[in-house]
C-alpha positions in Angstrom: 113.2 76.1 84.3 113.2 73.8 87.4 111.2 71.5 88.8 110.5 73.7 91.8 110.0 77.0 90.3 107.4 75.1 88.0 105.6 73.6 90.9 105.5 77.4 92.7 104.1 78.6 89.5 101.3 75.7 88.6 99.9 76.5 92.7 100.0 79.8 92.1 98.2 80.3 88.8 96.0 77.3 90.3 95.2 79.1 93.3 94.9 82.9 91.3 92.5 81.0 88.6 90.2 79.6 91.7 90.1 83.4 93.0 88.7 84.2 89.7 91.7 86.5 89.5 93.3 87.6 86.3 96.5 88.4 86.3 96.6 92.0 85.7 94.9 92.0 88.8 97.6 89.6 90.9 100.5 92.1 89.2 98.5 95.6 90.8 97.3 93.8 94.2 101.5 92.7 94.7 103.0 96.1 92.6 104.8 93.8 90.2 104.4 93.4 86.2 102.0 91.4 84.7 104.7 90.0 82.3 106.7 88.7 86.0 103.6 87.0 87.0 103.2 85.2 83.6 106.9 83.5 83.8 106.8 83.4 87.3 103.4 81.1 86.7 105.5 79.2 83.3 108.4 78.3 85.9 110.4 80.9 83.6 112.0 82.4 86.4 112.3 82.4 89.8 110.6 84.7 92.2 112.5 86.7 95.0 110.9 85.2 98.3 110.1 88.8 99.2 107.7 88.8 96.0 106.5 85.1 97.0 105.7 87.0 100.1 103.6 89.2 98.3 102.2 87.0 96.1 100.8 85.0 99.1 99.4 87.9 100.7 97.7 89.0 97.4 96.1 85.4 96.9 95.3 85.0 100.7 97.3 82.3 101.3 100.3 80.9 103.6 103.8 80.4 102.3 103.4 77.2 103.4 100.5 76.6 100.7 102.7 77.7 98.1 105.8 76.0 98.9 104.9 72.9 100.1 101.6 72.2 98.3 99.9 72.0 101.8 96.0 72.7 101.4 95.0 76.1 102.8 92.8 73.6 105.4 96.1 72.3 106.7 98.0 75.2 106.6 95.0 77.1 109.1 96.8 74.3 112.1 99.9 74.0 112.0 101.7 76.8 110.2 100.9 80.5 111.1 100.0 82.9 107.8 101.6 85.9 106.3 99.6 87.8 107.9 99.7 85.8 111.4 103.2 86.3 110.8 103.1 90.2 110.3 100.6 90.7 113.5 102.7 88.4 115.7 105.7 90.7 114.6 103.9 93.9 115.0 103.1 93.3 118.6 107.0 92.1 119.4 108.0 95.7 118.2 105.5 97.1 120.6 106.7 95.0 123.4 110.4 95.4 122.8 109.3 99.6 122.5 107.4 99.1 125.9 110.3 97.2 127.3 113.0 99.8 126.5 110.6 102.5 127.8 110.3 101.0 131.0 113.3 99.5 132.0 116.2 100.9 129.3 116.4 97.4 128.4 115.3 96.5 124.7 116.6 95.4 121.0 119.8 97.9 121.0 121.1 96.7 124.3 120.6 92.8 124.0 123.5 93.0 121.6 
């Protein structure tokens, strides 16, 4: 165990026990085991960022509340969300398919 991965893990559990969520029910909401979560939360192991990804989203938070300990307060001005993140992302698709629709230029021919 590291320090860091038992820093994730105390803000996480924190953060899952103040949601009055159990964690059977932070495993189903992010489709991973309830034995992951538990040594994820220990510091056992080390989560994939693409499962700290869903973790956030599960527990409403920013990665940026996870990682750097900022308080969800903090996080709401300066750093954009997961789910900021995934809207801002959606409508750059949109506009790089409206962009190749309209002018042949778009994500394949920037190469």
């Amino acid at each position: 165990m590291n320090d860091f991965d038992a820093k994730i893990g105390t803000r996480i559990k924190k953060v899952r026990t103040a949601k009055n969520m159990s964690q059977e029910q932070l495993a189903e909401r992010t489709g991973l085991s309830t034995n992951h979560i538990s040594k994820v939360e220990r510091g056992l192991c080390s989560a994939k960022l693409k499962n700290i990804v869903k973790i956030c989203t599960a527990l409403g938070i920013s990665l940026d509340t996870l990682v750097l300990g900022a308080s969800p307060k903090d996080s709401q001005n300066d750093i954009l969300s997961v789910n900021q993140m995934a809207t801002i992302e959606s409508h750059l698709k949109e506009a790089l398919s409206v962009l190749n629709t309209t002018t042949g230029y778009g994500p394949d021919t920037l190469k």
